[in-house]
VOKE-52621 format. One record per atom (N, C-alpha, C): residue number from 1; residue in one letter; atom name; x, y, z. Coordinates in nm, 4 decimals, always signed. Layout:
BEGIN
[site NUM A CA [X Y Z]]
...
REM end
This chain:
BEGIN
[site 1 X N [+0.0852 -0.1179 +0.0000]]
[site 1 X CA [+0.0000 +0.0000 +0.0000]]
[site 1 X C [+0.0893 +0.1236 +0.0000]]
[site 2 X N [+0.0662 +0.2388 -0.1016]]
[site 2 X CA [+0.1055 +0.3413 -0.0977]]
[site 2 X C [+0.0266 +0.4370 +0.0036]]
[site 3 X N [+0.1427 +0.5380 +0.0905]]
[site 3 X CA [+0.1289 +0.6338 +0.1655]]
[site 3 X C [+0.1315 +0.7792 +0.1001]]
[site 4 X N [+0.0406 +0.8715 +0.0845]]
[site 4 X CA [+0.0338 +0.9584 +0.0131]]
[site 4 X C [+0.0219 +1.0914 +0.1475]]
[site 5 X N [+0.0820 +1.1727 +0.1223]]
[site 5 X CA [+0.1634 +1.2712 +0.1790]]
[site 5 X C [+0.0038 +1.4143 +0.1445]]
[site 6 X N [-0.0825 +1.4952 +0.2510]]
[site 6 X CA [-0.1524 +1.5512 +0.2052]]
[site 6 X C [-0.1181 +1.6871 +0.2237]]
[site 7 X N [-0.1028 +1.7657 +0.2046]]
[site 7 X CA [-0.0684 +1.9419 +0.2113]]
[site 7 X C [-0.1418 +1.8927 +0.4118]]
[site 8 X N [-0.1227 +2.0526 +0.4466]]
[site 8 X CA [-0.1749 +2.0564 +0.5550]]
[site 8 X C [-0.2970 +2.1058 +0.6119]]
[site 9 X N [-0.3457 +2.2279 +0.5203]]
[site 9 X CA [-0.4543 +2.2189 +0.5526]]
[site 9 X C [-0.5336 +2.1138 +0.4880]]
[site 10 X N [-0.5408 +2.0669 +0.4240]]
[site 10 X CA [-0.6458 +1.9634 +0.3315]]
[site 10 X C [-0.6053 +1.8428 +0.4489]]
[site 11 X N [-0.5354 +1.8126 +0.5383]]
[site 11 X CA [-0.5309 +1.7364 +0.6168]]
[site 11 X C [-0.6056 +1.7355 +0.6927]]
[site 12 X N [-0.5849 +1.8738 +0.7552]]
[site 12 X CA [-0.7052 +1.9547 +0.8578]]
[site 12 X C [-0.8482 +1.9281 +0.8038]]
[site 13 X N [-0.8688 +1.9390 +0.6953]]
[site 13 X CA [-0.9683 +1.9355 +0.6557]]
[site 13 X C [-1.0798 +1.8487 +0.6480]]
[site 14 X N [-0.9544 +1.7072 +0.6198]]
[site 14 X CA [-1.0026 +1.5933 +0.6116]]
[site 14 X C [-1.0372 +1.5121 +0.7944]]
[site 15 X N [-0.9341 +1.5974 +0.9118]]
[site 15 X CA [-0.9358 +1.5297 +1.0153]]
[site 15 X C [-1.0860 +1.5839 +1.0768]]
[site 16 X N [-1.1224 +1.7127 +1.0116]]
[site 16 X CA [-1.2618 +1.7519 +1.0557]]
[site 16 X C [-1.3836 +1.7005 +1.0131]]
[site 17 X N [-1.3901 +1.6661 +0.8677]]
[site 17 X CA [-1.5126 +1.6187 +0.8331]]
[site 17 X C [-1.5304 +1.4245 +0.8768]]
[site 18 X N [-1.3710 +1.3686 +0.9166]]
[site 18 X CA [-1.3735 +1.2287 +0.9627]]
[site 18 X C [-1.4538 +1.2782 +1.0646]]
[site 19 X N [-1.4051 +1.3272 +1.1502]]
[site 19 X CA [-1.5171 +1.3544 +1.2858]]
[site 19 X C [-1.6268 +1.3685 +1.2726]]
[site 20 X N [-1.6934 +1.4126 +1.1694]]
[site 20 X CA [-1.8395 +1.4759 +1.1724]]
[site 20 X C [-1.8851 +1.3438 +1.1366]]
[site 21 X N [-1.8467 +1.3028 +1.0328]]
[site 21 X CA [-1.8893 +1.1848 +0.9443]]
[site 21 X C [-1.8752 +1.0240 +1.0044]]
[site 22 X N [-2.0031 +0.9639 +1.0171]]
[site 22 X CA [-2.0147 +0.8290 +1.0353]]
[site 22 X C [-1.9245 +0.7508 +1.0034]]
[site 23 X N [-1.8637 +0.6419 +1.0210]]
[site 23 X CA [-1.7534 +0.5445 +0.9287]]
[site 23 X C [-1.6168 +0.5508 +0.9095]]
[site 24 X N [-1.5425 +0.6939 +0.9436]]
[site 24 X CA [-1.4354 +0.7515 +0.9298]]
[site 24 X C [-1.3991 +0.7620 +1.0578]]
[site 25 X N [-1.2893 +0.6746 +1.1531]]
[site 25 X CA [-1.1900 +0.7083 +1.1952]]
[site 25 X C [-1.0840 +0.7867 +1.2166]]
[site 26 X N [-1.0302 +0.7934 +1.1184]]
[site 26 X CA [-0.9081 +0.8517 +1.0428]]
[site 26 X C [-0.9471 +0.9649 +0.9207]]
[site 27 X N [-0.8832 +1.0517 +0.9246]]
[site 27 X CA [-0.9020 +1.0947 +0.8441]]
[site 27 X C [-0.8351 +1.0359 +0.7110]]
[site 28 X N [-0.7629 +0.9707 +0.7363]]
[site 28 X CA [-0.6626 +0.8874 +0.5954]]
[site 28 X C [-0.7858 +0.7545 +0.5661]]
[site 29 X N [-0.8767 +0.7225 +0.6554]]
[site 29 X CA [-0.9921 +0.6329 +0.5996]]
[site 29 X C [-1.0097 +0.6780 +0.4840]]
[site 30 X N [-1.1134 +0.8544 +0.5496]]
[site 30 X CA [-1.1751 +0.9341 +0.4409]]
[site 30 X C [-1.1299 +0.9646 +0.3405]]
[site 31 X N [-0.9782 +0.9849 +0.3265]]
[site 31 X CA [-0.9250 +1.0116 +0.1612]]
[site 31 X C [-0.8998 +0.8888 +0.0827]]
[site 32 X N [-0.8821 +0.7870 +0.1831]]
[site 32 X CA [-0.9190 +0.6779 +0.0964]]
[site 32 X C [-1.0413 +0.6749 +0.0273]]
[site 33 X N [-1.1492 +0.6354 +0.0923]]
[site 33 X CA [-1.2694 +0.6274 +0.0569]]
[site 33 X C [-1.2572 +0.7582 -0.0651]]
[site 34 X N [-1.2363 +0.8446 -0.0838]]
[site 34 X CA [-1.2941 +0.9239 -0.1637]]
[site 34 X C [-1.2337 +0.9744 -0.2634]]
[site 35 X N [-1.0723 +0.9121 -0.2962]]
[site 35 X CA [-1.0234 +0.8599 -0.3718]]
[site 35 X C [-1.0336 +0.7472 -0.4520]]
[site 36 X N [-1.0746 +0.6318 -0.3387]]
[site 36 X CA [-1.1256 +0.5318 -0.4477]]
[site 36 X C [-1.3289 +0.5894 -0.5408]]
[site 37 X N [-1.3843 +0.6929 -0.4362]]
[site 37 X CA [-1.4906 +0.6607 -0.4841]]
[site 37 X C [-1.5076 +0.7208 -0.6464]]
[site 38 X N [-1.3377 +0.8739 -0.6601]]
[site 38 X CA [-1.3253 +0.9086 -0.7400]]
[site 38 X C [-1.3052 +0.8507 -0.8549]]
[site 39 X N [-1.1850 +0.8204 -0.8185]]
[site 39 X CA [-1.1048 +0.6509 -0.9227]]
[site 39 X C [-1.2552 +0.5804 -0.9843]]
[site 40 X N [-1.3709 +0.5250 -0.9168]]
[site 40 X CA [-1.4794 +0.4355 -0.9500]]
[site 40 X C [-1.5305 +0.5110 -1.0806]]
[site 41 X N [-1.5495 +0.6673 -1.0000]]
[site 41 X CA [-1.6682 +0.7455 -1.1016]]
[site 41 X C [-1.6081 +0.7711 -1.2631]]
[site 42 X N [-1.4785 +0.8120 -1.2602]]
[site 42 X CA [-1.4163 +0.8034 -1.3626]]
[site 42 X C [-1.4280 +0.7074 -1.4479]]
[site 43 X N [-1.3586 +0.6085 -1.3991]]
[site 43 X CA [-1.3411 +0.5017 -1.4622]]
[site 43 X C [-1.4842 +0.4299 -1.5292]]
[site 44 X N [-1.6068 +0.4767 -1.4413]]
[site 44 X CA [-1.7556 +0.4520 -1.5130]]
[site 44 X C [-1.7510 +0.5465 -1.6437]]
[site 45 X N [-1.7248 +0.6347 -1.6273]]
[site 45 X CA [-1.7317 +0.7328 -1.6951]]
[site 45 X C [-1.6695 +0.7178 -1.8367]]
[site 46 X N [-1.5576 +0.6370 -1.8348]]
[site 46 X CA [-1.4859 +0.6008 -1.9397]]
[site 46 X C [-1.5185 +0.4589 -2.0290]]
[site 47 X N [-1.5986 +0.4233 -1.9709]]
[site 47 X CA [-1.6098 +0.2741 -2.0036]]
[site 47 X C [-1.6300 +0.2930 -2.1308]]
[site 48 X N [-1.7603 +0.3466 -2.1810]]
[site 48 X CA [-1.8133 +0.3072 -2.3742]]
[site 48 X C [-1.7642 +0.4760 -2.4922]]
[site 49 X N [-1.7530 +0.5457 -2.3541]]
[site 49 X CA [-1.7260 +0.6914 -2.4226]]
[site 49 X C [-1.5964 +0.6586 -2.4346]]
[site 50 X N [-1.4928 +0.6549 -2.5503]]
[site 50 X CA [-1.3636 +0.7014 -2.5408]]
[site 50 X C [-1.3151 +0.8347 -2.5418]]
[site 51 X N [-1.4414 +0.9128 -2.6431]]
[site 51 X CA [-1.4284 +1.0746 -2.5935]]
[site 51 X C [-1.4360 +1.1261 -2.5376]]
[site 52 X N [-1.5197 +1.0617 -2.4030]]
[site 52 X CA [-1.5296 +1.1240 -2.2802]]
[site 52 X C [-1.6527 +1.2391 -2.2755]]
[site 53 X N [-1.6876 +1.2702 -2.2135]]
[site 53 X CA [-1.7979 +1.3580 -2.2286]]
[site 53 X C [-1.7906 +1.4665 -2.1646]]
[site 54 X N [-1.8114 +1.5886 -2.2018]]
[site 54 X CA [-1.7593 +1.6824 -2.1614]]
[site 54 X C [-1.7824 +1.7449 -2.0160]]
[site 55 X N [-1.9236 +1.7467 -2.0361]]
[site 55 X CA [-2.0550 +1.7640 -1.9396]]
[site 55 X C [-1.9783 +1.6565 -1.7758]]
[site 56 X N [-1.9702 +1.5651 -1.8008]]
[site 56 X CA [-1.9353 +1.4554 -1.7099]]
[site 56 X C [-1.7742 +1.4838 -1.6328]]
[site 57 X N [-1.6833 +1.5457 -1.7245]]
[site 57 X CA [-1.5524 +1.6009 -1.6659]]
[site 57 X C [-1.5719 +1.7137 -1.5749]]
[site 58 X N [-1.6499 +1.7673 -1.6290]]
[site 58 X CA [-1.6941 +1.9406 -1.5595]]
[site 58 X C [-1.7134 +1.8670 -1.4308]]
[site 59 X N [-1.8211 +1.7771 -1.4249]]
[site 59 X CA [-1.8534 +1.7442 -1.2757]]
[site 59 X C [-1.7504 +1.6883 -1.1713]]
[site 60 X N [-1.6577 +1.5903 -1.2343]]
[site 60 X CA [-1.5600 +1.5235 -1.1985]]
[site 60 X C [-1.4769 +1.6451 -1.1187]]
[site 61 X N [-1.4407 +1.7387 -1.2673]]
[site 61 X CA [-1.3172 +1.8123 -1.2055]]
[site 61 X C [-1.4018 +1.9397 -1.0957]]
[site 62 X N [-1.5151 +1.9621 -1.0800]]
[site 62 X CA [-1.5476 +2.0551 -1.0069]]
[site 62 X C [-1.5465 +1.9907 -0.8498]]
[site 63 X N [-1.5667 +1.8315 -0.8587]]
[site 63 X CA [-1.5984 +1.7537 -0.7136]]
[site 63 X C [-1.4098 +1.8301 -0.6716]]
[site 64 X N [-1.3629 +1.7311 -0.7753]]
[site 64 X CA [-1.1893 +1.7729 -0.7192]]
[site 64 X C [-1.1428 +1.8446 -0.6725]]
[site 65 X N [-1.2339 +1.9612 -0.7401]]
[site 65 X CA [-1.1948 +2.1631 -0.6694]]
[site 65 X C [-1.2360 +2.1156 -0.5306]]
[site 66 X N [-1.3473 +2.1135 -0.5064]]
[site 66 X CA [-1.4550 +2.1219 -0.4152]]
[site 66 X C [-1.3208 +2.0252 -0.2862]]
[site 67 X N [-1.2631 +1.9415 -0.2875]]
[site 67 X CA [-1.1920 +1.8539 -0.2335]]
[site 67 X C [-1.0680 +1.9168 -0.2354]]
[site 68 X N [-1.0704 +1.9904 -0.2714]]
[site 68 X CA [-0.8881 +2.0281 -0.3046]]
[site 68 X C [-0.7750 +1.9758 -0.3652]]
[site 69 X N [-0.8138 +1.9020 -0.4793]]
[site 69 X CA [-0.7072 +1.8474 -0.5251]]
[site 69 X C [-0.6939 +1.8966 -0.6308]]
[site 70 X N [-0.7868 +2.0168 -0.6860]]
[site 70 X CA [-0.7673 +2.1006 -0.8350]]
[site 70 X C [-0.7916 +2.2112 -0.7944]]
[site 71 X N [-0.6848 +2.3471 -0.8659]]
[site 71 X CA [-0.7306 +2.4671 -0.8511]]
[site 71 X C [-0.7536 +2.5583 -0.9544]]
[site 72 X N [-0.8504 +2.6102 -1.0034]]
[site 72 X CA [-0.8831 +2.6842 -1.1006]]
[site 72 X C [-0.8254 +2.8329 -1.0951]]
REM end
């Protein structure tokens, strides 16, 4: 298993909403979980479209903003 290194506030970020949130321990649960749930949606996303759809990235990459892992 890879260990992935998170900025610090987005750490913070993540150690606050583990707390709020049912199921999450750790905040390194939660970026799991929501990394893989990313990884899932994509990868649906890609299955029959090879062009990808445009409409469907927008959403992708806006969750990412929303998470902090993209900045516009």
């Amino acid at each position: 298993m890879s260990t992935i290194q998170l900025p610090t506030d987005l750490s913070d970020r993540y150690a606050s909403l583990a707390d709020r949130l049912d199921g999450f321990d750790e905040p390194e649960d939660l970026a799991a979980y929501v990394l893989e749930s990313t990884a899932a949606e994509i990868e649906r996303g890609s299955g029959t479209d090879a062009g990808g759809d445009s409409a469907d990235d927008d959403v992708v990459e806006d969750r990412l903003e929303q998470l902090g892992y993209l900045e516009k």
